[in-house]
N, C-alpha and C positions, 0 to 999 in steps of 0.2 A: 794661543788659540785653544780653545775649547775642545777636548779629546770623548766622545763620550764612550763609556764603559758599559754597556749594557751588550749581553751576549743573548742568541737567541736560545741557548740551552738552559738561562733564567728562565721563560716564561714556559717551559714545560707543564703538561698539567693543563686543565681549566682552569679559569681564569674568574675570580668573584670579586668584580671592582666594586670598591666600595660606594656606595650612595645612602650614608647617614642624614638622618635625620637632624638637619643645621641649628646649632645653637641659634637662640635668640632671629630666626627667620620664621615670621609668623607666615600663616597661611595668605593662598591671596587676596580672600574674602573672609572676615571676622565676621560666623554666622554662630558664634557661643551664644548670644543674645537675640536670637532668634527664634520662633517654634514653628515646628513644622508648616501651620498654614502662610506663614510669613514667607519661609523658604521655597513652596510646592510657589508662590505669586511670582518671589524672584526669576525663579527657574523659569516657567510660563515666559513671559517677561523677557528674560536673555535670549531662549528658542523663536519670538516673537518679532526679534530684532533683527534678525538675520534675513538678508536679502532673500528672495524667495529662490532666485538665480542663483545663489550660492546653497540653498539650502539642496537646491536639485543637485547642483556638483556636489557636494558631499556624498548623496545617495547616490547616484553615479560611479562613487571614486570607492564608497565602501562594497556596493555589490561587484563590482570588477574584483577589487582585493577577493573579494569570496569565493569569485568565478575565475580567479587567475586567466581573465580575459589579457594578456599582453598586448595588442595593440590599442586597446582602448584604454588602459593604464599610460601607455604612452603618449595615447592623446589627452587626457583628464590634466597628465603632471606637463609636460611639456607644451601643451595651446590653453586648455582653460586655465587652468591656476597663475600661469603670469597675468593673463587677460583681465580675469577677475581680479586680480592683485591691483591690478593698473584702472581698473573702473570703482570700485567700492573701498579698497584699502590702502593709498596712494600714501595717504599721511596718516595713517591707521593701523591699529594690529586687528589679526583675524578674531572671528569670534572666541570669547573663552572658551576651552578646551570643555569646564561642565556642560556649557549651553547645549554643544556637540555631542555630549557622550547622550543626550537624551533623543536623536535624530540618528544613532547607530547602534542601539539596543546597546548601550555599554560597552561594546566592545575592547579589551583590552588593550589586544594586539596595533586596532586601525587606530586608538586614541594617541599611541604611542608614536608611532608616524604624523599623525597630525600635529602633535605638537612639535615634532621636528620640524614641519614647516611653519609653524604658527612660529617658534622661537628663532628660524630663521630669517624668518620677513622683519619680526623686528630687527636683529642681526644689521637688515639690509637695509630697511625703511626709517627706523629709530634710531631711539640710542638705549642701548640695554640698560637697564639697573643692574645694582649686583646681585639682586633677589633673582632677578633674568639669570642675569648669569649660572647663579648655583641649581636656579633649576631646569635650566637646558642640559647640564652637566648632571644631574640626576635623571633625565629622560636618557639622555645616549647610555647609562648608564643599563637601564633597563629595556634599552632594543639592544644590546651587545651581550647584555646577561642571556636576551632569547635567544638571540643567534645562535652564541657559544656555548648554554649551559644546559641545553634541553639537552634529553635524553637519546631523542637521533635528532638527524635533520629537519628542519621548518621545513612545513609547507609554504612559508612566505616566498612569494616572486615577483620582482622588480623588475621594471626597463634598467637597461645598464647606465641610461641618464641617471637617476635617482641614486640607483646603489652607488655612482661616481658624485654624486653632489651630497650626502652622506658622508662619504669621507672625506673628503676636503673640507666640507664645513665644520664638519669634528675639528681639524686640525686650524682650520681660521679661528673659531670659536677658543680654541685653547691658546693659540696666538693672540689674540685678541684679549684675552684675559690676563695672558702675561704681562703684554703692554698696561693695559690700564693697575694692575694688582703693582706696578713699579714705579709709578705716577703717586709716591706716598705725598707731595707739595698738593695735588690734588685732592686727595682720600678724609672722609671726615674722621674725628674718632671714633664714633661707633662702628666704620667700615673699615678700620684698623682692627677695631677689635675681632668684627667679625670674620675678617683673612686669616688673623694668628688664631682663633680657636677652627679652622674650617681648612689645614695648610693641603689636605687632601685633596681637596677639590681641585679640577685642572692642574695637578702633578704631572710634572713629565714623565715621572714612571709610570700613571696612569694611564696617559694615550698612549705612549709607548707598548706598556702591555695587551691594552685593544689592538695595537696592530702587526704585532709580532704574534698575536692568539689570533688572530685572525690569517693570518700567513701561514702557521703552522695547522689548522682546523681544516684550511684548503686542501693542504700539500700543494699548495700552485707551485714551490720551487721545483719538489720532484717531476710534476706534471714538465713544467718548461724544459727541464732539463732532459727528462725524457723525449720530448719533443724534439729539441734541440739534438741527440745521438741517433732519431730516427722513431724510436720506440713506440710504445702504446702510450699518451699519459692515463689514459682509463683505467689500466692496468695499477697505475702506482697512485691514481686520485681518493683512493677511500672514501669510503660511506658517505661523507659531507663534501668530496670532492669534487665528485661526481654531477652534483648540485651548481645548477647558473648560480646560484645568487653567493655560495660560498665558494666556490671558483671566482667570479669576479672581485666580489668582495676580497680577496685574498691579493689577486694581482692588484686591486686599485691601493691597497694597502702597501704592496712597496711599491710606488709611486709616492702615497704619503710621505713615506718614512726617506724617501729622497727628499722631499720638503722640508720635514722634520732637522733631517740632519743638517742639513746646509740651515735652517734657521737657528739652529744650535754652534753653526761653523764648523763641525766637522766634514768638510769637503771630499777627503778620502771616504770615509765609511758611507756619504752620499752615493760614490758611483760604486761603490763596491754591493750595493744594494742590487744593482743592478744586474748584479752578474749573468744572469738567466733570462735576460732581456733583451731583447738582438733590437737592436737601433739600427735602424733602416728596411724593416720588415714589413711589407706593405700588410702582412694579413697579420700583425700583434695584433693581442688586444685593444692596447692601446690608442689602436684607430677605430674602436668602433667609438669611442667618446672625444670630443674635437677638442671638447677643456682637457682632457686628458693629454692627449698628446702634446697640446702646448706644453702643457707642464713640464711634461718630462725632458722634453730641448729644452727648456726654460732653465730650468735649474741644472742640468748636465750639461747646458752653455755656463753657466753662471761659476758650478764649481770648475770649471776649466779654466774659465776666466781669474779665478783669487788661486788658482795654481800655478800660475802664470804658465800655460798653454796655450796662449795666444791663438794658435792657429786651428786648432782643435774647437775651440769657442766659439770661434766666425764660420767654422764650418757647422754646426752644430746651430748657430742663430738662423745661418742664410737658405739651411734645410728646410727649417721650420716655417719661417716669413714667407718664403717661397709656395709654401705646402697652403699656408694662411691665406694668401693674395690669389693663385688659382681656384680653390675651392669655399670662399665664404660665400657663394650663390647658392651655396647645396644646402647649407645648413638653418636654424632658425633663425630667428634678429636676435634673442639672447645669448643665444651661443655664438652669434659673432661678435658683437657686441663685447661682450666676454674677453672672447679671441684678440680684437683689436686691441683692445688696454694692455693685455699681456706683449703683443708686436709694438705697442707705441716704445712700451721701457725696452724690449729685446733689440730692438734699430738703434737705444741710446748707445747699450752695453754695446753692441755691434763696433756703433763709431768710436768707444775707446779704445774696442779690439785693434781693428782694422788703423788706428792710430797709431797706436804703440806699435803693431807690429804688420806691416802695410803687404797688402797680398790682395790680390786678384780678386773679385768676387761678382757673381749676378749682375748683369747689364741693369734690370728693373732694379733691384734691390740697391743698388749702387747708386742710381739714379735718386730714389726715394732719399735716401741718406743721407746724399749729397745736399738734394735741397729740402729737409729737416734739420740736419747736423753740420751743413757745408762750412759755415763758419765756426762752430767749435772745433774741429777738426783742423782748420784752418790755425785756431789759436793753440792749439797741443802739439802741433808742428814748430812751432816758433820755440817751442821750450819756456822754461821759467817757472817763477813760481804764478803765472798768469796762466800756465798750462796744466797747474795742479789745481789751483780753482775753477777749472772747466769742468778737469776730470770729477771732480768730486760734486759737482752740481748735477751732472752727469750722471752719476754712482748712488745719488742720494736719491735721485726719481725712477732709476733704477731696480736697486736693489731690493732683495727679500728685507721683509720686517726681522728684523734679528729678533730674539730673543735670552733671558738666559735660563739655566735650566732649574734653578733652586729660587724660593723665596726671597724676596728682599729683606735687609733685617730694616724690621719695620721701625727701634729704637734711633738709628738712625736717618736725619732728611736725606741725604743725599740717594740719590736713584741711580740704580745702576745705568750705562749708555752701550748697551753691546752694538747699536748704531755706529756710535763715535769709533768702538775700537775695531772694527772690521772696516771704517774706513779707513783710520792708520794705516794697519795692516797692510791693506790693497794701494795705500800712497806710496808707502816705501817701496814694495815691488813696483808702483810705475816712475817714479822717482827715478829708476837705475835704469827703466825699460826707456824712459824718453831720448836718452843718446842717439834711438836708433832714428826718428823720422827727422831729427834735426841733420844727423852726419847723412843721411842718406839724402837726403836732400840738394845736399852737396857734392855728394861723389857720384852721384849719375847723371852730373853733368860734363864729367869728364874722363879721360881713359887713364891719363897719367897724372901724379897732380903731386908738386914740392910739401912736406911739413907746414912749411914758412909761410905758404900762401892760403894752404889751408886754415892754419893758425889765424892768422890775418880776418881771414873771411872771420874765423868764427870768436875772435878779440879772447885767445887764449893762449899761455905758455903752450910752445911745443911740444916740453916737455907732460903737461898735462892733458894733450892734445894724443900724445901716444897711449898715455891712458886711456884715454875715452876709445881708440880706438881701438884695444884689447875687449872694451867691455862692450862695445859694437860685436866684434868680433862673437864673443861669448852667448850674446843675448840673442844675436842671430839664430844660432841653433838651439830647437828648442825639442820634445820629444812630442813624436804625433803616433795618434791612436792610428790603425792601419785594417782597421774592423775588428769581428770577434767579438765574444761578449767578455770580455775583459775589458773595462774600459780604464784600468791603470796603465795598461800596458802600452806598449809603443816602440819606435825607432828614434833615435837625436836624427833629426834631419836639418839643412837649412828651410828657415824660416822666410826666408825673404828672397826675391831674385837678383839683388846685386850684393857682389862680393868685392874682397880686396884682399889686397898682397900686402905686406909693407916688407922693401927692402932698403935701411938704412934710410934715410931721408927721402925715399922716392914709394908713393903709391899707385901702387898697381891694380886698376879698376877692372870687374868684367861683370857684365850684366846679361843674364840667359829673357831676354824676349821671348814672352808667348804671343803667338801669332793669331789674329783677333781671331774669332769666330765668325767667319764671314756668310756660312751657310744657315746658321740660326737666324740671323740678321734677316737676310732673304726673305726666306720661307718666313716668317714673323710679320714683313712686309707686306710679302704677297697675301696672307690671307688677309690682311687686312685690306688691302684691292678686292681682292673677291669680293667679300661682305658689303662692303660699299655699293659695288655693283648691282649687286643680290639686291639690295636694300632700295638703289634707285629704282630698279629695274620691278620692284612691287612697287613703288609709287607710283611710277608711268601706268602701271596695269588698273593700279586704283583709280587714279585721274578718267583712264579712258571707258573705266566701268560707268565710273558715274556720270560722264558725259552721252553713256548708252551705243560706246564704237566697240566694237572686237579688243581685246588684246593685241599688240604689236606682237610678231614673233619675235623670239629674243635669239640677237645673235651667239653667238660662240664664243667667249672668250677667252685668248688664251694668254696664261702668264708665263712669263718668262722668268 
């Protein structure tokens, strides 16, 4: 498994990512053969083409930027720009970025931003080119140069939407590039050649360095930390700390680098990222962004799960889903939208948890599962190798895009599959883990029970029968996180509610029963009586409005 070596005491210093000027990547428009009156027409021309509706959202979106209006920033990125996206640019990319610079006086700073969402909408809409690609990687290049390399802090300010869909899409954008830059049966020659003379571009030590400079430019650790012993973090925020947009920018950064790492497979250094990050904290950061906090259960379910942590996973999925299913009315349709894709894979990963290692969980959430997952789950219980191609279809719709961290050698066809080998991986820990729903299945059916009959039941030696029951035994206990922001840390607990004895040929069953939840039930019930009530009880008053009677009074009712 992929260990990676990169220490935050590397990226000390400012940080000057590179953005060369790429061999043989011509411009996007060949205007050599051009003269000015020709060009002054084009220009004209591109400015002319632009909806008049979008040409007002621009002006809109660049005089906010100038007036650091925040909630009208918020309304521009978050209601028109999808809006408009979905009316004019459906199967289309935004206007080009010159047509633009001539509707905002040039402007540097906002050009640079727009093309973050002009080269994201193709991202989303299209299919990039590699021309795309290298030059969306030269744009982040040069909003992370401003952030990080001016002389004090930007006056730039963001919704925390934006500065969170920034980072993420830096880091899809670089996954994204991994994937396709490893697809060499794909790649033409010319776009071979162009990868081996250009290996800088989307380098893992590149994004890595944006977001370990970005981490340490905040001090968001010291902040957290300080937080976390009581303290001031004002006090220990310094000069750009101090600052929303590099405070944010700093926490959303490890988050990233939680993605980061688990799409590299380092699972450990994923939660260890975390360490300044209290997971269950209703006023984190990470709840003022809804993509955010998926995220973060996302993958600290996910590295729990290839840790085999079993119980730590299902806690950490059924948090999250729960958090998803009460609050998607608050949010936009993109950001639930969003949300939901991420809960469709976290409910698979769920039902292999909850599979291999079977434990209590959410009446709704359980419910949902059941009838999404009821029958795979069904079939991982039987065991086999019918219960590993479950898992693994399962696992495949699941799991993060893997990545690896260096170049393909491009001399080479063959393309690396860090898909293939992180499923392995995750086989063979469930491999040894499936003993448990198959024997337990069987032993809580009874209190005492012979080797021989067991055996029987399950058409195996005894003698390999007491094996399996050792590794039962074994796989039971498993270590569970217990809070804290340490999220290595832990107790060996049992993992499951039923246990056993074995003395000499006779097993000894005992199973600790948790007693339903009978008062949630109720009260869940009851208000849903109420509401019914409520709801006939405005009908009747409408019916008798519009018939032109009084309103009935309404009786009293009372639940029990």
């Amino acid at each position: 498994m992929y260990q990676a070596t990169f220490e935050v005491e590397e990226f000390a210093g400012n940080i000057d990512v590179v953005a060369d000027s790429y061999a043989n990547v011509d411009e996007m428009e060949d205007v050599g053969d051009l003269d000015d009156e020709e060009l002054l027409m084009q220009a004209q021309a591109g400015v002319q083409s632009i909806p008049e509706q979008v040409r007002s959202f621009l002006g809109h979106l660049y005089a906010n930027l100038q007036s650091d209006k925040a909630r009208d920033l918020t309304y521009n990125y978050e209601i028109q720009f999808p809006k408009l996206s979905d009316k004019y640019y459906a199967k289309s990319s935004w206007p080009e970025p010159q047509y633009v610079a001539a509707l905002v006086n040039d402007d540097g700073l906002f050009l640079i931003l727009y093309r973050e969402l002009y080269y994201r909408h193709i991202y989303s809409r299209l299919h990039p080119s590699l021309e795309t690609r290298f030059r969306s990687f030269e744009n982040y290049c040069d909003l992370f140069n401003h952030i990080l390399n001016s002389d004090g802090p930007t006056d730039l300010e963001l919704p925390n939407q934006w500065l969170w869909d920034i980072v993420d899409e830096f880091i899809y954008q670089f996954q994204s590039f991994c994937t396709h830059r490893s697809r060499l049966n794909k790649r033409s020659e010319e776009e071979i050649a162009l990868l081996k003379e250009n290996s800088q571009v989307w380098s893992t030590y590149s994004v890595l360095n944006v977001l370990y400079s970005l981490i340490q430019k905040s001090n968001i650790s010291e902040q957290l930390r300080a937080q976390q012993q009581g303290g001031d973090a004002a006090k220990v925020a310094g000069e750009f700390g101090v600052r929303p947009l590099y405070r944010m920018l700093g926490y959303f950064s490890i988050v990233g680098l939680v993605r980061v790492h688990c799409m590299l497979g380092d699972y450990t250094l994923a939660l260890q990222t975390l360490e300044n990050v209290e997971l269950g904290n209703a006023r984190a950061l990470y709840t003022r962004v809804m993509a955010c906090h998926v995220s973060v259960y996302y993958y600290v379910g996910f590295a729990y799960l290839m840790m085999g942590r079993y119980a730590d996973a299902t806690q950490a999925f059924v948090h999250i889903l729960t958090f998803v299913a009460r609050t998607r009315q608050y949010h936009q349709r993109q950001q639930v939208d969003a949300a939901s894709k991420k809960a469709e894979q976290m409910y698979a990963l769920l039902a292999i948890a909850v599979s291999l290692s079977p434990v209590r969980v959410d009446e709704n959430i359980h419910a949902y599962m059941r009838e999404k997952y009821g029958d795979q789950q069904h079939r991982i219980q039987r065991g086999g190798e019918e219960a590993l191609d479950v898992i693994s279809e399962l696992y495949l719709f699941a799991c993060p895009k893997f990545i690896t961290p260096n170049p393909p050698n491009y001399d080479v066809a063959e393309p690396a599959e860090p898909q293939a080998y992180q499923l392995r991986t995750f086989l063979r820990e469930a491999r040894l883990q499936l003993v448990v729903p198959t024997l337990r299945s069987f032993l809580k059916l009874y209190t005492t029970m012979g080797i021989d009959r067991l055996s029987s039941f399950l058409e195996m030696e005894p003698a390999e029968l007491k094996n399996q029951l050792m590794v039962y035994k074994q796989r039971c206990r498993q270590v569970k996180w217990g809070g804290g922001s340490d999220l290595l840390s832990g107790e060996l607990v049992p993992s499951t509610d039923l246990d056993f004895a074995l003395q000499m040929d006779m097993i000894f069953i005992a199973e600790s029963r948790v007693g339903r939840r009978y008062a949630d039930w109720f009260i869940r019930n009851a208000n849903k009586v109420h509401d019914l009530v409520v709801t006939l009880e405005n009908r009747q008053d409408a019916v008798a409005a519009s018939a032109g009677k009084p309103p009935a009074e309404s009786e009293a009712v009372v639940v029990v």
